[in-house]
Structure formats: structure tokens, C-alpha cells
C-alpha positions in Angstrom: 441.9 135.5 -14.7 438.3 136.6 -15.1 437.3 139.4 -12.9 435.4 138.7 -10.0 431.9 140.0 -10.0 431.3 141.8 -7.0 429.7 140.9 -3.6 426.5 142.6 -4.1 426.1 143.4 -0.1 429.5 145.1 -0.1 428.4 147.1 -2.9 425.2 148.4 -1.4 426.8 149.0 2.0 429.4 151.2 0.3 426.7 152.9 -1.4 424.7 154.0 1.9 428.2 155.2 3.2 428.3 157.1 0.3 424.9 158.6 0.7 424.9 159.1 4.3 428.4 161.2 3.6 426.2 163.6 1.9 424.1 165.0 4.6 424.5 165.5 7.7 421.5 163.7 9.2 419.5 161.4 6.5 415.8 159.4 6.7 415.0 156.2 5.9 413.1 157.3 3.3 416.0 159.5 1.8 418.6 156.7 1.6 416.4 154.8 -0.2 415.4 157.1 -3.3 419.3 157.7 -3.3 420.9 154.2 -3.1 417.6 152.1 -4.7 418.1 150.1 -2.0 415.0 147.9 -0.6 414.0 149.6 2.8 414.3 146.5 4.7 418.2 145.6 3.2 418.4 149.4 4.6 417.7 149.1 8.1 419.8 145.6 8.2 422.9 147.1 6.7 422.3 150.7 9.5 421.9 147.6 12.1 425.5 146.3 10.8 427.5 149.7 10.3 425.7 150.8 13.9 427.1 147.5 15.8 430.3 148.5 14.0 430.2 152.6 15.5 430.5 154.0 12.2 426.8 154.8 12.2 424.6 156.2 14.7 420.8 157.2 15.1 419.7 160.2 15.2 417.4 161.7 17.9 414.6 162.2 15.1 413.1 159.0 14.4 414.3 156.8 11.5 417.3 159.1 11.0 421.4 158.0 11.0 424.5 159.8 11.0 428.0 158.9 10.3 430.3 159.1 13.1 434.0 160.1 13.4 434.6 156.3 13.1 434.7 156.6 9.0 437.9 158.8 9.5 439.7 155.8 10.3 438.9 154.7 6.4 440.6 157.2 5.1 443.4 157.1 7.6 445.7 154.8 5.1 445.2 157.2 2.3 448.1 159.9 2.6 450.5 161.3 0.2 452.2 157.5 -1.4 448.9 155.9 -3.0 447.7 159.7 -3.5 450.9 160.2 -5.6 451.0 156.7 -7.5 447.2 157.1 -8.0 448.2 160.5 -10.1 451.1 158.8 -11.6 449.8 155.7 -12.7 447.8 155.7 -15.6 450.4 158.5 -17.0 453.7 156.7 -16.6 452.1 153.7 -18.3 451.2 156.0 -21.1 455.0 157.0 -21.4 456.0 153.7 -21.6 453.2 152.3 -24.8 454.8 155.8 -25.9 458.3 155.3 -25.5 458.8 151.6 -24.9 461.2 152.0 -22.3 460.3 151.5 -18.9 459.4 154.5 -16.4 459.2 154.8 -12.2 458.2 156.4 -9.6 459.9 157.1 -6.7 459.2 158.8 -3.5 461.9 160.1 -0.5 462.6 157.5 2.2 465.4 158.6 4.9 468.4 158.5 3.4 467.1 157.4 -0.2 464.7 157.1 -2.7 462.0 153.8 -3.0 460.7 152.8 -6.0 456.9 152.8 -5.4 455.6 152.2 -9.0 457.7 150.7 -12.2 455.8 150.4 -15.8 458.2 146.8 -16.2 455.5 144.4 -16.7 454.3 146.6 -19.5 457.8 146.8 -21.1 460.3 143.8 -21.8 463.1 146.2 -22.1 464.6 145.7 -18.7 467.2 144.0 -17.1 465.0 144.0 -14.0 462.1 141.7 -13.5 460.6 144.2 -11.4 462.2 147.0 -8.8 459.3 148.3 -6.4 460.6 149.1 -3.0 464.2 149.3 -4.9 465.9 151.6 -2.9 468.2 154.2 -4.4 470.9 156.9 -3.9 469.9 160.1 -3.7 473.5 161.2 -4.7 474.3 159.0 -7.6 470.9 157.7 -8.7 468.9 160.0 -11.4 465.8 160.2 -9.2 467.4 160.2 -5.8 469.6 163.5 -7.7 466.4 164.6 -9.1 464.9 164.6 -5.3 467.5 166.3 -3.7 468.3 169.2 -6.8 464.7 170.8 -6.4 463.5 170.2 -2.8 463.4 172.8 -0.4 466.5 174.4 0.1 466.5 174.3 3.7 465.3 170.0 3.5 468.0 169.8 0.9 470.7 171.0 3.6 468.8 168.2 5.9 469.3 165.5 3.8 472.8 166.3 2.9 474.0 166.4 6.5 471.9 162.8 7.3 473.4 161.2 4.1 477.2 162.7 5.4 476.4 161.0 8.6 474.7 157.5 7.3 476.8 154.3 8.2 476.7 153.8 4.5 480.7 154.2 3.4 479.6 154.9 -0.2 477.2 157.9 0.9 480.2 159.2 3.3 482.4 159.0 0.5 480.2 161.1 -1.5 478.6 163.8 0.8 482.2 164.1 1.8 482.9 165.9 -1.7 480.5 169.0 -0.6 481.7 171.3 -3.4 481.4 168.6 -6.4 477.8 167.7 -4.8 477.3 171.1 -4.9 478.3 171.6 -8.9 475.8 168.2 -9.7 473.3 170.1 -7.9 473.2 173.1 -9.4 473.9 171.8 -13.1 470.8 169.5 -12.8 468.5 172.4 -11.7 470.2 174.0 -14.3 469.3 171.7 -16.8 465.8 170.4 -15.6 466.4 166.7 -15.3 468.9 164.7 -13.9 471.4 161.7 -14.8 473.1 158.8 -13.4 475.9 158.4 -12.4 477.7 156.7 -15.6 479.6 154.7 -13.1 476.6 153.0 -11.5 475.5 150.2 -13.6 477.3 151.5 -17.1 475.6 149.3 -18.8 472.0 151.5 -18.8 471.1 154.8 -17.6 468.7 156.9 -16.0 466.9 160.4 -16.9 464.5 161.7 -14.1 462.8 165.1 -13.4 460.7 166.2 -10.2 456.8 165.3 -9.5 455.2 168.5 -7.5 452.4 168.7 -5.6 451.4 172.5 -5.5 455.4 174.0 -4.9 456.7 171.0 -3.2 459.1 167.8 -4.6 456.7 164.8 -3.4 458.4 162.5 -5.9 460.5 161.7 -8.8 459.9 160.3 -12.1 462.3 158.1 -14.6 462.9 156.4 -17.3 465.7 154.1 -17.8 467.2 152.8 -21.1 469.9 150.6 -22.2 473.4 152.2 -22.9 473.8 150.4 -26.1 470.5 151.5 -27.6 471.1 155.3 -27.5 473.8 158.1 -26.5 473.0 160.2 -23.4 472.6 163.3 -25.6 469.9 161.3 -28.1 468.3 159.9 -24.7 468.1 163.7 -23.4 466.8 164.6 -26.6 463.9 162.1 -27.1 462.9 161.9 -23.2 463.2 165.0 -21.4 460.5 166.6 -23.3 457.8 164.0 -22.7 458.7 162.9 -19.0 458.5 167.1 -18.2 455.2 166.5 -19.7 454.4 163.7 -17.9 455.5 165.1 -14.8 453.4 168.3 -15.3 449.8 165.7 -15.8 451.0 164.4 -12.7 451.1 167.7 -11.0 447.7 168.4 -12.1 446.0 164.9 -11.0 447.5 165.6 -7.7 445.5 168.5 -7.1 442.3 167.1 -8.3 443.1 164.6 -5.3 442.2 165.9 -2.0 443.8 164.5 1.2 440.9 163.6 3.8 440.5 165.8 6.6 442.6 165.3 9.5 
């Protein structure tokens, strides 16, 4: 479909909320030479974003201020879209790249949740799409990849919830403290993590952390069909690039600032 053009009053009220973030206390006259907005279209929209409390006049005449109202636009911007904003344009690179598709996923209770998938831009899938796909973090390669470099004290956390989840498979397998343990410690080891080849044999998973600063915020994967390569060739054509990947991601994160609380 055709893109929509845009609703031009929308636009200009979006660009006076702009301008009046940039100063504290702004004129009439002052919006105007920064918007280009018609003086009259001005005072309409203040009129409008007044009646909504987001504006308010100041005592000086023909001067407006934002109010603490505009927090509440930035309220549903938190660490999820801040992280698949980052993520986005990279993992789809890795997948024109590689061909095979690539994920996201961020921690969820007792798993991981798929919150971006590169599928649609790769038909080598046996999934027609798997956002808010919820997966193990014990035998899933980004659910492992979570848990092997997060806070040791949160990693302790989650191990105690999952040996206490209703879930029989996840008391089955936090259960077997010492062989978690090993996984644990052999994926740090090694930098990335694997599925468990008993988990849908017929493809696997490679995955490595996403940090924001020093902290796990999410995991990254790729998954490719077990017919099509060996886990060692996998390892030795992915790794490289999803650490790569992962490291872009790091870096757009901190370019994106959280709004102020």
C-alpha cells in the first residue's frame, strides 16, 4: 500500500511541541520563526494543547510553557521499544547478510519473549512468524544466553523462580543444579549459547547477550535448519557477526536516552 501522506495539523502541532521543548518559556513570535507556522494556526493549536493541560500561558503576555502533562508521552517509551528500536535495523541487516532469520528476545518471568523476528524478510523458516513466542530460559539458546551473563545475584533469582514454576519441564531441569551449572559456565565460556539439540532437532539456535551499559537487557539469535549446516560450521559462520551485531546494538542503546522520570 501507498503510504499515507500525513495530516498536516498533526504535523505542525508536533512541531510546536517540539519547539516549545526547547525553552523554557517561548513568545508567539519565537514559535513562529522556529516552526514557520502562520501566527494565527499558532494560537489555535496553543488554544488546543491548553484545553488539553499540556500547555499553559505564561504570566508575560503572549508566552506558553509545557506542563508536566507531556511526561505522560513519554511514559510508554521504556526499555522494550528502546531496545527493538536499537535492534531493528541491525538484525535485519544480519539477515540480507546471512539469510537466516534473526530475533530478539527480552526476559519475561520465568522465560524469554520474542519481541522482534527478521521472518518476513527471510523464507527460511519453519515459523510464519514467532513474536511474543515464549521460550525456556534453560534449554532455549536465548533464554541460556539470558541467564549465562546476567547478574550473578539475578541469575540465582531466576534459577530459584524457574525450580519453583508449576511448569514440570522447568522443575525437571532446575532440579539438575550442577549440570545447569556446567551449561552455564561453558556458555560464558564460549560467548554464545546453543539449544538444546533435543528441542526441536530438526533446527537450532545460536544466541549471544544484548547490553545496555553492563547489564543483559536482551538476547539476540539466529536460527538455522539442521540439515543445512553442522553446529560447528553454524558456530563458525555466525558467532562472529551476531557478536558484532550485538555490539551495534550496545552502542544504539546508549545513543537512546530513557525520558526523565
Amino acid at each position: 500500500m501507498p503510504a499515507a501522506r500525513p495530516i498536516n495539523v498533526v504535523v505542525r502541532a508536533l512541531k510546536l511541541l517540539r519547539a516549545l521543548n526547547r525553552q523554557a518559556i517561548s513568545t508567539l513570535d519565537a514559535l513562529h520563526k522556529a516552526t514557520g507556522i502562520p501566527k494565527p494556526s499558532i494560537v489555535r493549536l496553543l488554544q488546543t494543547l491548553e484545553a488539553e493541560g499540556l500547555v499553559r500561558r505564561a504570566p508575560q503576555y503572549g508566552a506558553y510553557h509545557l506542563t508536566s502533562e507531556v511526561n505522560a508521552l513519554a511514559s510508554g517509551y521504556h526499555s522494550e521499544p528502546r531496545i527493538i528500536e536499537a535492534a531493528a535495523a541491525v538484525a535485519d541487516r544480519l539477515t540480507r547478510d546471512l539469510k537466516w532469520p534473526v530475533s530478539v528476545a527480552v526476559h519475561d518471568g520465568d522465560a524469554m519473549v520474542v519481541r522482534y523476528s527478521t521472518i518476513p524478510q527471510s523464507s527460511l523458516s519453519f515459523f510464519h512468524s514467532t513474536i511474543n513466542m515464549r521460550i525456556s530460559m534453560l534449554t532455549q539458546a536465548m533464554g541460556r544466553a539470558y541467564l549465562a551473563f546476567v547478574d550473578p545475584l539475578e541469575r540465582k533469582a531466576l534459577l530459584n523462580m524457574l525450580h519453583s514454576a508449576e511448569s514440570a519441564g522447568a522443575i525437571e531441569a532446575a532440579s539438575e543444579s550442577q549440570a545447569i551449572r556446567a551449561m552455564l559456565t561453558q556458555v560464558r565460556r564460549r560467548g554464545y549459547a546453543l539449544r538444546d539439540p533435543r528441542v526441536r532437532p530438526e533446527s537450532s539456535t545460536i544466541a549471544v547477550p544484548i547490553y545496555d551499559e553492563d547489564h543483559v537487557v536482551a538476547t539476540l539469535g539466529l536460527t538455522w535448519f539442521s540439515s543445512a549446516l553442522s553446529t560447528d560450521k553454524a558456530v563458525e559462520s555466525f558467532f562472529a557477526p551476531l557478536q558484532q551485531a550485538s555490539n551495534e546494538i550496545s552502542q544504539a542503546l546508549s545513543k537512546l536516552t530513557l525520558p526523565a522520570s
